[in-house]
C-alpha positions as CSV (number, residue, x, y, z in Angstrom):
1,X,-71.6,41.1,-16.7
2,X,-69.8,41.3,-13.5
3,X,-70.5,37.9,-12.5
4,X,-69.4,36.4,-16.2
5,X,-65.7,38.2,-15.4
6,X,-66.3,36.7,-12.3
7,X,-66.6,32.7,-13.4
8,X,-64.2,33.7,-16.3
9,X,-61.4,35.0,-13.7
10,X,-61.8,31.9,-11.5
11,X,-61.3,29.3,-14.5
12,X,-57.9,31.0,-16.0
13,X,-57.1,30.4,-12.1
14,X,-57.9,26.6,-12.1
15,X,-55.8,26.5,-15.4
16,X,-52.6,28.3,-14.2
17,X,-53.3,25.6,-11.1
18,X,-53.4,22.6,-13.0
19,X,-50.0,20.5,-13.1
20,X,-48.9,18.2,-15.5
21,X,-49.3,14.7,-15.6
22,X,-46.0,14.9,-17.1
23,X,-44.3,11.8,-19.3
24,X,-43.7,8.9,-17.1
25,X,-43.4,6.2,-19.6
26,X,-39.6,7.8,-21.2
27,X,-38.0,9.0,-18.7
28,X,-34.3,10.2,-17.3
29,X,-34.0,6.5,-16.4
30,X,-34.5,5.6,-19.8
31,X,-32.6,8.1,-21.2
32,X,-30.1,6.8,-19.5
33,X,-30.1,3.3,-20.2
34,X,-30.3,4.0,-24.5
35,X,-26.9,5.4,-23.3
36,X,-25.2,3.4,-21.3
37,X,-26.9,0.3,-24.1
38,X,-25.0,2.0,-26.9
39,X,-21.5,2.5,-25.0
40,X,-21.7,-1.4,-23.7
41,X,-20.1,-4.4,-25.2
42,X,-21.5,-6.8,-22.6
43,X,-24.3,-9.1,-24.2
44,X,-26.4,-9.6,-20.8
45,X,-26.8,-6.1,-19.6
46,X,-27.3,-4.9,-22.8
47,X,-30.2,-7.7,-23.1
48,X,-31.7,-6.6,-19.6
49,X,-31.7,-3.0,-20.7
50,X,-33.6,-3.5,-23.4
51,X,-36.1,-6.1,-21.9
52,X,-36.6,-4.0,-19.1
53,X,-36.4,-0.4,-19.9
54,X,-36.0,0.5,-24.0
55,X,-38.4,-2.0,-25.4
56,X,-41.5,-1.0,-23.4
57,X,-40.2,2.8,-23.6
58,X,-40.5,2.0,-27.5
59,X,-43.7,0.3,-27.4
60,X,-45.3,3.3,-25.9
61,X,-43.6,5.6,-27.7
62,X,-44.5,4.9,-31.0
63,X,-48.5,4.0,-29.5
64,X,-48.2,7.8,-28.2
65,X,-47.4,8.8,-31.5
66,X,-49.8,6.7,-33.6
67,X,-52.8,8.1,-31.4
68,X,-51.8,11.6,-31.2
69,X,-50.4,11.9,-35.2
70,X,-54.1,10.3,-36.0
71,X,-52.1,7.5,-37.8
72,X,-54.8,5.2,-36.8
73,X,-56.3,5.8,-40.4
74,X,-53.7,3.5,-41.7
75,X,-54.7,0.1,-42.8
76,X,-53.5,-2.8,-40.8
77,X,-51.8,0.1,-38.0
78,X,-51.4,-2.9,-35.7
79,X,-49.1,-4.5,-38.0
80,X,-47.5,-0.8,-39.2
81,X,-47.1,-0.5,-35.2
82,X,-45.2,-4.0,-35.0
83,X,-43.3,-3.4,-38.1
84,X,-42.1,0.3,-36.9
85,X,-41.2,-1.4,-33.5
86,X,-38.9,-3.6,-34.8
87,X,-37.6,-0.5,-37.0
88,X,-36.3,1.5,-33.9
89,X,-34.3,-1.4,-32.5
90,X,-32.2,-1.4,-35.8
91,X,-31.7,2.7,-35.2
92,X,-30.7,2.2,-31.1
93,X,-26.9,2.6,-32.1
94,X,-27.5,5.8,-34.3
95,X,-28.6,7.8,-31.2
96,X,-25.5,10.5,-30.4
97,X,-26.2,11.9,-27.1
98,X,-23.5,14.3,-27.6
99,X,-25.7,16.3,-30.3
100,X,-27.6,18.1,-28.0
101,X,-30.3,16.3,-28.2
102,X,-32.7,13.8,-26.2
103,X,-33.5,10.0,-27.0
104,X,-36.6,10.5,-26.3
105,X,-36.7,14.0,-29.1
106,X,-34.6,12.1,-31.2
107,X,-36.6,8.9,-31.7
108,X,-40.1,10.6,-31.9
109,X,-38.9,12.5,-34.9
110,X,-37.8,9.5,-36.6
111,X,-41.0,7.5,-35.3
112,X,-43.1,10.6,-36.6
113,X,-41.3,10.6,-40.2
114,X,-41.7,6.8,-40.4
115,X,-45.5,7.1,-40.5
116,X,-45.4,10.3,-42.7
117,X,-43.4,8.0,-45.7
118,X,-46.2,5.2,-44.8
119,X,-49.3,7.9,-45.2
120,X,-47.4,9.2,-48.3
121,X,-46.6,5.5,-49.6
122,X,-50.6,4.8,-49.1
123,X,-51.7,7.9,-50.8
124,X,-49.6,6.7,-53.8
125,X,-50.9,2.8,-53.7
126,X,-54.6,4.4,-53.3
127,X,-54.1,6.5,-56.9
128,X,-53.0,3.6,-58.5
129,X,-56.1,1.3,-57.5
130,X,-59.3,0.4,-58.9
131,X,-62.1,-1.8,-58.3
132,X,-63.0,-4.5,-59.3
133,X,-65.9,-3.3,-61.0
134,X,-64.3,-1.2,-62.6
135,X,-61.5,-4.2,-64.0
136,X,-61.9,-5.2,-67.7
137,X,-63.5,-8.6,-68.0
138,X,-60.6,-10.0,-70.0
139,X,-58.1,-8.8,-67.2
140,X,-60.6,-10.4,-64.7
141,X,-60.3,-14.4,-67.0
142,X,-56.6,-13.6,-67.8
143,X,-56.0,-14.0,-63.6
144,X,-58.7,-15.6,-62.2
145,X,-57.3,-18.0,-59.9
146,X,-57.3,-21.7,-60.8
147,X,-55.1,-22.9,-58.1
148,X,-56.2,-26.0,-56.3
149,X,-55.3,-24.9,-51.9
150,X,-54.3,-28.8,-51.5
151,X,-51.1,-28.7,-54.4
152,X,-50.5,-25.4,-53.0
153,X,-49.8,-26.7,-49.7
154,X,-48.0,-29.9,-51.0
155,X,-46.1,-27.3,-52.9
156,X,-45.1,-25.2,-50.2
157,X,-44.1,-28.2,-48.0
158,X,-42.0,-29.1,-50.8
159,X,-40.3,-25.7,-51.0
160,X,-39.9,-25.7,-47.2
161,X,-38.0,-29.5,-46.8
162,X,-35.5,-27.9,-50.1
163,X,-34.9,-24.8,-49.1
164,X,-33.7,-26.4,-46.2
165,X,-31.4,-28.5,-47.7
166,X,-30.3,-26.2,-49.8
167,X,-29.6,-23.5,-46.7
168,X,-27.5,-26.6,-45.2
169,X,-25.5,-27.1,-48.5
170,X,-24.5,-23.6,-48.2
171,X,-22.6,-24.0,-45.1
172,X,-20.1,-25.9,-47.3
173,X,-19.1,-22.9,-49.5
174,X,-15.8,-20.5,-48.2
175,X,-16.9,-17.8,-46.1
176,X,-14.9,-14.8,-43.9
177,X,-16.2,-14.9,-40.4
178,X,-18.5,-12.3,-40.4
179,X,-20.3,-13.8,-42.9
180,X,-20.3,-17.0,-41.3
181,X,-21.6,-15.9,-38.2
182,X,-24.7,-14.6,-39.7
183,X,-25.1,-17.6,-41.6
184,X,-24.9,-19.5,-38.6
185,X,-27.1,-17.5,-36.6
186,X,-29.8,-17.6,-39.0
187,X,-30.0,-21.1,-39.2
188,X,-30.0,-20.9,-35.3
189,X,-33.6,-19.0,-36.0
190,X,-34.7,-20.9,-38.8
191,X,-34.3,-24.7,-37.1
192,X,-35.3,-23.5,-33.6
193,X,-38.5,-20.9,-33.6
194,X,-40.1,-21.3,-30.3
195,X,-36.8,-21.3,-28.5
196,X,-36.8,-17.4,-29.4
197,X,-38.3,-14.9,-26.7
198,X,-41.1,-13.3,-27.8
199,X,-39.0,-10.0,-28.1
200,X,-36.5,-11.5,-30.0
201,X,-38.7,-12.6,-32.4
202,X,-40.0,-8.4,-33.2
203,X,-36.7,-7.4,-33.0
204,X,-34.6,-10.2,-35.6
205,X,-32.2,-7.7,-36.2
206,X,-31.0,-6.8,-32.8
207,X,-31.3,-10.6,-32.2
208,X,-28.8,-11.1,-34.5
209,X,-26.6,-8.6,-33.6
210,X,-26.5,-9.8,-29.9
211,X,-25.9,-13.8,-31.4
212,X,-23.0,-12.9,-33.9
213,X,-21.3,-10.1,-31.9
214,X,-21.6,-8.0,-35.4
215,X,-22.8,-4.2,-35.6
216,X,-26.2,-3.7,-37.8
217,X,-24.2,-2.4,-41.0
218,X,-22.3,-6.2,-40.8
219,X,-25.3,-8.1,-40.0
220,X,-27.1,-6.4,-42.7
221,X,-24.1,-6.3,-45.2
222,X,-23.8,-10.8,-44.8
223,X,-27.7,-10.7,-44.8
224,X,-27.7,-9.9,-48.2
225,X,-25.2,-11.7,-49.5
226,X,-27.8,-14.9,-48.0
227,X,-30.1,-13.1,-49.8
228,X,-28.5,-13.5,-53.2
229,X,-28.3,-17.2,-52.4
230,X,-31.9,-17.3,-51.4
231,X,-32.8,-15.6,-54.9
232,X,-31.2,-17.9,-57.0
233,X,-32.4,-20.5,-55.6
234,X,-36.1,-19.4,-55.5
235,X,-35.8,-18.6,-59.1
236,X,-34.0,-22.2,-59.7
237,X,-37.2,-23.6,-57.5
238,X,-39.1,-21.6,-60.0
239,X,-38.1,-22.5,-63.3
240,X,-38.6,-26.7,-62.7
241,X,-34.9,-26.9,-61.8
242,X,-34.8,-27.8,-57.8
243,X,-37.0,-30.6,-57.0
244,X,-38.0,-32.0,-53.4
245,X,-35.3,-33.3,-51.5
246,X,-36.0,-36.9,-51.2
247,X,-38.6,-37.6,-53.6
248,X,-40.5,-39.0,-51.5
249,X,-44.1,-38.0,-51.8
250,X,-46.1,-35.8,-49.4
251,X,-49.5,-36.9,-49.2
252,X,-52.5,-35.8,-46.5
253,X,-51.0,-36.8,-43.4
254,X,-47.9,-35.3,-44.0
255,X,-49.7,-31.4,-44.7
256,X,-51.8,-32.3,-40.8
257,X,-48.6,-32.4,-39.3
258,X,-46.9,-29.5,-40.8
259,X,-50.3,-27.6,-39.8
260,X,-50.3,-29.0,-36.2
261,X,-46.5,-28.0,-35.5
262,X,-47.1,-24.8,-37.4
């Protein structure tokens, strides 16, 4: 008995002894530079912030709170992960140090209650599901898929050459300057892809921001107004009323190359 108390006395010791590994990858320094990027007007330093300090601090951040949450239960978490990524850069300006609280609190609330509505949205979709087994057999004929994948990509290279046309025609119409700064800066994404850094490209929305000079409640406001345009003419492209551009026909060689530079 004695020498139980014994070994039980000499492991609350190595426990009181232990220190903490602490948090290394959010720290005061990047604390301080979520700050100093939201009180900053200059486009380069607010680019090397990010780059350097915020966007990895992020990255771990919402890793941290994937593993530890036991999100990883999600279907396609990689791509949740991405997708919540890009989510905190469009939130960077909503952080108000003078709260009380910390970034670092602050955004793994946010980051927690993000996944939460995803579980909850996935609980919902689940309920609603059934197998196929279990589908009718004249649901099953009424959407079997006839489709032939060679049209489909003639098609879609269609789409692609008039929807960029149609994009172009829209830089005709009156626009306030907001407006046409978004525009222009999303045709700056759309004809030039691989000129965009990588974190650019999972953060459109601060990209954006830093190309028109706009806040996120402007970029966003324009974005939909491109929207609108977009829906018409998708619904136009729909109904047999847009046809290609040239009419010229797209044949075999034509789809290789759109695959190769794709």
């Amino acid at each position: 008995m004695r020498i139980r108390n014994k070994m039980a006395e000499e492991k609350k010791k190595r426990r009181r002894g232990r220190k903490s590994s602490g948090r290394h990858y959010f720290t005061q320094l990047h604390e301080d530079a979520i700050v100093e990027y939201n009180t900053i007007s200059d486009r380069a330093r607010r680019e090397e912030l990010y780059v350097k300090l915020i966007q990895p601090a992020m990255s771990e951040l919402v890793d941290k709170i994937v593993y530890t949450y036991k999100f990883t239960t999600l279907p396609n978490i990689a791509d949740l992960q991405d997708e919540c990524k890009i989510w905190l850069t469009t939130v960077l300006e909503k952080f108000n140090p003078e709260k009380g609280s910390k970034a670092f609190s602050y955004f793994s609330v946010i980051t927690k209650n993000w996944f939460i509505h995803k579980v909850k949205k996935h609980a919902i979709q689940r309920q609603r599901e059934i197998t196929f087994d279990q589908m009718p057999r004249s649901i099953e004929q009424k959407y079997l898929s006839t489709k032939n994948p060679y049209e489909e990509q003639v098609e879609l290279i269609q789409f692609r050459a008039a929807l960029h046309s149609e994009i172009s025609k829209w830089g005709e119409l009156p626009m306030k300057p907001s407006e046409e700064k978004v525009y222009k800066a999303v045709k700056v994404l759309l004809e030039n892809p691989d000129d965009i850094e990588i974190f650019n490209k999972k953060a459109i929305y601060l990209y954006l921001r830093e190309l028109t000079g706009l806040n996120t409640k402007q970029v966003v406001s324009n974005l939909n107004k491109l929207r609108e345009k977009y829906r018409v003419f998708k619904n136009n492209w729909d109904e047999g009323a847009v046809s290609h551009t040239d009419g010229s026909t797209v044949d075999c060689q034509t789809i290789a190359k759109q695959e190769k530079s794709s």
